[in-house]
C-alpha positions, 0 to 999 in steps of 0.5 A: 309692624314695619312699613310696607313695601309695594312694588308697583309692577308694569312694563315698558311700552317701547325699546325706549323705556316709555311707561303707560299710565305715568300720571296715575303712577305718579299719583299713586307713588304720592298717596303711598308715601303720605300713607306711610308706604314704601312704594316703588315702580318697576318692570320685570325688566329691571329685576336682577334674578340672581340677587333678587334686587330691583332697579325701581323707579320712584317719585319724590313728590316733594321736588317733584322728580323720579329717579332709580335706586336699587331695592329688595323685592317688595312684601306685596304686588300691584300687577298693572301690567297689561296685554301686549303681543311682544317679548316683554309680556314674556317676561311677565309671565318670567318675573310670576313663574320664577316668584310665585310665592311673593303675594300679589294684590290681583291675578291673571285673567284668562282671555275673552273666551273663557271667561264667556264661558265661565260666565255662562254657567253662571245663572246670576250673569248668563242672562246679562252676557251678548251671544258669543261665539268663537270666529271660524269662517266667513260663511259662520260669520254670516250666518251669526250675522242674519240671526243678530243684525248687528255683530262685532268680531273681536279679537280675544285679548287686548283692551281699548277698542283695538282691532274691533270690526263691526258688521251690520246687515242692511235691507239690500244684502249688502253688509256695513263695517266699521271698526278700530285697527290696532292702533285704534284709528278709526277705519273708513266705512265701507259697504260690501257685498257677502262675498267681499264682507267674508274676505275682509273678515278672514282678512281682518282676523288673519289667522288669530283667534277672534270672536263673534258678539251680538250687537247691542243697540247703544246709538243715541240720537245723535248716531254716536254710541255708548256704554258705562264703566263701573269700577269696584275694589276692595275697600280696608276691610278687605271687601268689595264695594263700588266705587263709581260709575260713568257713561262714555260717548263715542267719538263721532263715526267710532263704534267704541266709545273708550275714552282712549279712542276719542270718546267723553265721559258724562254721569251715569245718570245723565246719560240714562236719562237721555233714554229713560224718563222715569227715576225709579226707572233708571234707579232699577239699572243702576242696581242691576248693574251693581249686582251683577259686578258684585256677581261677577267679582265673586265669580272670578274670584272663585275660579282665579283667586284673590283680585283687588278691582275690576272695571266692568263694560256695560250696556242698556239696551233702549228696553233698559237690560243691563248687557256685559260687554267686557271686563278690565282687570286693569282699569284706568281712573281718568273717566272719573277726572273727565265728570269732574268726580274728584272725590271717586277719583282719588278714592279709585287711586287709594283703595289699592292701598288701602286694601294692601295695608288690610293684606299686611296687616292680616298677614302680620297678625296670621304670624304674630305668636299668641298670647302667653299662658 
């Protein structure tokens, strides 16, 4: 079977050509080639449609260096490309259009909403999903906001806490946000009356689609809130299998606790038990967790076609019921580095890999003629 050849597909963050993730680029270019893979980066920026050629990027991990070279297109694609609002998202959906045949090792999700939806009707997840619903006008918001207590008006794409407002009702009429403006800073508390909640939240959403989602109740003692990051992939058998699970602590005065907007990472288990006492306890979370990634993957799946990893959000409520808060197709790795897993963070690194090695192979061998009379 000749080698195969990978091409690693993101986009650039800026006009300067800045890429996201270079670090864990870098050490996926690394694996590739100790693995006898040819693998290159590249943006749907650098393709040259009329000859089919890539000016990919790639690391030579012996001096330590990247550089360019031309290149055909690559047998199989690891879409890294995630959510902006620019032109260059365009492109993205340009580069699968115009190649549609090339295979790709995961597949474009729908936004926050549908895939509520999806999940609602499914009897093995609906249970496990905050109510949610889709953002209208202010005196809904409200109304969603006297039946939960606590509701998160979030908008319907992106991933790291961006844009995200919290409301809470307070005993007086008076409503408490907080939140992350797009550039995930953290805004300044403030407390409002309905009137003045209603127009921040109309000015918040300004014309875009968000949603309204159920708060669950995931603050500590010490005020800061949390969640767990699960990470399963396929594996080189081609099937899915966890490969870790961390909590994240939210930085102080923060309603999210991705890592991206100050948050820390500590075990599963720790974390736990800063609420739960009994091991059997926190053994049954850790399984229903579990089960439900494997739900959901399967579901996906079924409706978008063949994935390769998926990060889950999760929640405990102080009753111990799992909640899903988000997935990630795109997940990042460093919370594994941030509890000093090693082990599952280079495992997180070479499951894509391995699992594209498994899709040549079953392609090679769909191909091959068989054996003679």
């Amino acid at each position: 079977m000749s080698q195969l050849k990978l091409g690693i597909m993101t986009l650039y963050l800026n006009d300067r050509r800045q890429i996201e993730e270079k670090t864990y680029f870098r050490r996926l270019l690394t694996e590739s080639s100790m693995m006898g893979i040819d693998a290159f980066l590249f943006t749907p920026e650098d393709v040259h449609y009329g000859e089919d050629r890539i000016h990919a990027i790639r690391y030579d991990h012996r001096r330590r260096r990247w550089y360019r070279s031309w290149t055909g297109l690559p047998d199989i694609i690891f879409d890294r490309c995630r959510y902006q609002p620019t032109e260059r998202f365009q492109r993205l959906k340009e580069f699968r259009s115009r190649y549609p045949h090339l295979q790709y090792l995961n597949r474009p999700l729908s936004n926050k909403w549908r895939i509520h939806q999806l999940f609602s009707e499914n009897p093995l997840i609906k249970d496990h999903l905050p109510d949610t619903e889709l953002y209208s006008n202010g005196k809904a918001l409200l109304d969603f906001i006297a039946k939960h207590g606590v509701v998160f008006l979030k908008p319907i794409t992106g991933t790291g806490g961006r844009g995200i407002l919290r409301i809470e009702e307070l005993p007086n009429r008076m409503y408490r946000i907080q939140g992350r403006d797009a550039n995930r800073r953290i805004i300044t508390e403030q407390t409002l009356s309905p009137r003045a909640t209603m127009l921040k939240a109309q000015s918040w959403v300004n014309g875009r689609t968000y949603l309204m989602q159920q708060g669950i109740d995931v603050t500590l003692h010490n005020g800061r809130v949390h969640d767990f990051r699960m990470l399963v992939q396929k594996n080189s058998e081609g099937r899915w299998v966890k490969t870790g699970c961390a909590g994240r602590i939210g930085a102080a005065r923060s309603v999210t606790s991705n890592l991206h907007g100050g948050g820390t990472a500590v075990e599963m288990v720790s974390l736990l038990k800063l609420r739960f006492t009994q091991d059997a306890f926190i053994r049954r979370i850790q399984e229903t967790a579990e089960t439900l990634a494997f739900d959901i993957v399967d579901q996906l799946e079924q409706v978008y076609g063949r994935l390769c990893e998926l990060a889950l959000d999760l929640a405990v409520d102080p009753e111990g019921h799992v909640w899903l808060l988000e997935i990630n197709p795109k997940p990042g790795r460093n919370i594994f580095l941030q509890i000093n897993d090693y082990l599952s963070y280079r495992t997180a690194v070479i499951r894509p890999l391995e699992y594209a090695m498994w899709l040549s192979k079953q392609k090679s061998n769909e191909h091959s003629p068989g054996p003679k009379n």
